[in-house]
N, C-alpha and C positions, 0 to 999 in steps of 0.2 A: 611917153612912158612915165607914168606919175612912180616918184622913188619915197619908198615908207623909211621913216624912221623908227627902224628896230631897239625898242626901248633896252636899258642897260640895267633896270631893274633887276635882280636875279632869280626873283621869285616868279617872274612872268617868263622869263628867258628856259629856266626850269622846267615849265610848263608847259613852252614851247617846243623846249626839246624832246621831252619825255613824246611827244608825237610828230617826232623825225622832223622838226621843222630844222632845217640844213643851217642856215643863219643863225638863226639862235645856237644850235652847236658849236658852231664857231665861233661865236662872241663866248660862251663861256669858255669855251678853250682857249681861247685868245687871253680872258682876263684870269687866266688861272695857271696858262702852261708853264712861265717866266720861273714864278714860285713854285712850280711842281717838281718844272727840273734841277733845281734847285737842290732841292728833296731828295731825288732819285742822283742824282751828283754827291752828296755828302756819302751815298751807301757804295757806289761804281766810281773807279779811278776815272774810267776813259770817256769823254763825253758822249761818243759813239755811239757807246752804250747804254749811257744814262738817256741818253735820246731814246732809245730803242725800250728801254724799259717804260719811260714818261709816255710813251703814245701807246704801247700796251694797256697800261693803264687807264687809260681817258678811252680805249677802246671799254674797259671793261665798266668804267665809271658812266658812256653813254647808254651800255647794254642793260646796265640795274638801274638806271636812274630812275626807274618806277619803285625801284626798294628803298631810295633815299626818303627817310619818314621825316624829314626837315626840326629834326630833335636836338638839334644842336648844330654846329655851322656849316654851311655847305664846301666851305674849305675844307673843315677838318675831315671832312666826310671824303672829299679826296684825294687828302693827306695821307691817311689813316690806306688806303689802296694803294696809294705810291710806295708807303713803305713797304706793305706785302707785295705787289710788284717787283719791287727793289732787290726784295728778299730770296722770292723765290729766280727771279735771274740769275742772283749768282751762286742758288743750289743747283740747280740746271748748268750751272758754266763748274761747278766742285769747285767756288773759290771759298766758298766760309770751312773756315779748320777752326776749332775750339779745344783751348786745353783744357784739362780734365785735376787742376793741380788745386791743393789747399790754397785758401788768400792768406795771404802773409798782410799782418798790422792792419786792418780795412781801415781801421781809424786812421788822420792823418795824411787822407791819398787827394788832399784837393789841390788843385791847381791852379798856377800864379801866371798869370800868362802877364806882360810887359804889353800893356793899353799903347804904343806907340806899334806894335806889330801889324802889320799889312793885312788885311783880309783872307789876298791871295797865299802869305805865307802861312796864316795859321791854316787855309785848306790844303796846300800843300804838307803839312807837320800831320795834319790827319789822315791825308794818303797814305804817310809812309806808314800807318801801323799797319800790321798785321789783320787780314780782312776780319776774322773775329773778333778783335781788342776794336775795332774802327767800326764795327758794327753796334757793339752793345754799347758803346761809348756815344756814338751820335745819338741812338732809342734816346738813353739815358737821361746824355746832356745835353741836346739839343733839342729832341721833339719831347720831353719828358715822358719819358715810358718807365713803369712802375716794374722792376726786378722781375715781379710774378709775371708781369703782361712779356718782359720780354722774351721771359723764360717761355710763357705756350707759343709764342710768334715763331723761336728759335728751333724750341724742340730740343732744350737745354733745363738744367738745371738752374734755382734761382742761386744757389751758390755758384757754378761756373760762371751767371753772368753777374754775379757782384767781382767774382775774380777777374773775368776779361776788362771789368771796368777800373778796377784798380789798376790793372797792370798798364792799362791803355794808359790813365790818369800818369801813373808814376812815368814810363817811357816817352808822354809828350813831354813832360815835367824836362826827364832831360835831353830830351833835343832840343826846348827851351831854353833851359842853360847851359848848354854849350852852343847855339847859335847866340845868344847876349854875349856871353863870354868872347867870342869871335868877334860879334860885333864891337863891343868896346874895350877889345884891345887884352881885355885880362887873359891869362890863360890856366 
């Protein structure tokens, strides 16, 4: 049994997938699923779940993969599904609540995060918000999603989601400073 080497090109892999070739599938899932769940991790506490949303997605990422018009990068392209996966999991589960309140000071709300903090602790300081503040706050500051865009994603106003970003902003701000604080003794 003569064994092929299945090239890692992505534009052939693409290609190859787009006509059920099963390998090829798996190699782009393989070099994509690490940083997808990832993705789908920063929007779901529980990885369980974030699993559960990450291979929904790659289901839904190999079923259009003929609508992928290769116009910009094939990450972003299943980036951009993992979030709406992400998203609509936990409309389906009623975990996103959004409050509906004025933003207080929007100027002002950046945050200082202490460059010696652990990975795992700044995603754990993200868990603890509130699933809407921890939603618009990742869009926002992590995948850079534009207020308008997160507003039609959400089904929100782009003022609520300048508010939930604020509030998220200022609430890590201080769980920041009161874990420093604890850490180095002040109080």
């Amino acid at each position: 049994m003569k064994v092929i080497q299945l090239y890692k090109n992505e534009t052939v892999l693409i290609k190859k997938a787009i006509k059920n070739n099963r390998e090829a599938q798996h190699v782009l899932f393989e070099m994509h699923a690490p940083k997808m769940l990832s993705i789908c991790r920063y929007y779901i506490k529980d990885l369980q779940h974030a699993e559960e949303a990450m291979l929904n997605g790659f289901y839904k990422v190999f079923k259009h993969l003929m609508d992928y018009k290769a116009e910009g990068s094939f990450e972003g392209w299943i980036r951009r599904i993992m979030v709406r996966e992400s998203i609509s999991f936990l409309r389906q589960k009623k975990q996103i609540v959004f409050t509906e309140e004025v933003m207080e000071e929007a100027h002002g709300s950046s945050l200082q995060i202490d460059v010696s903090m652990d990975v795992a602790d700044i995603q754990r300081l993200i868990d603890g918000l509130p699933e809407g503040y921890r939603m618009v706050f990742v869009m926002y500051a992590v995948e850079g999603y534009k207020h308008a865009e997160i507003a039609k994603l959400l089904k929100i106003s782009e003022g609520t989601s300048k508010s939930q970003l604020f509030k998220a902003r200022k609430l890590l701000q201080e769980q920041i400073n009161k874990q420093n604080n604890t850490h180095y003794g002040s109080n």
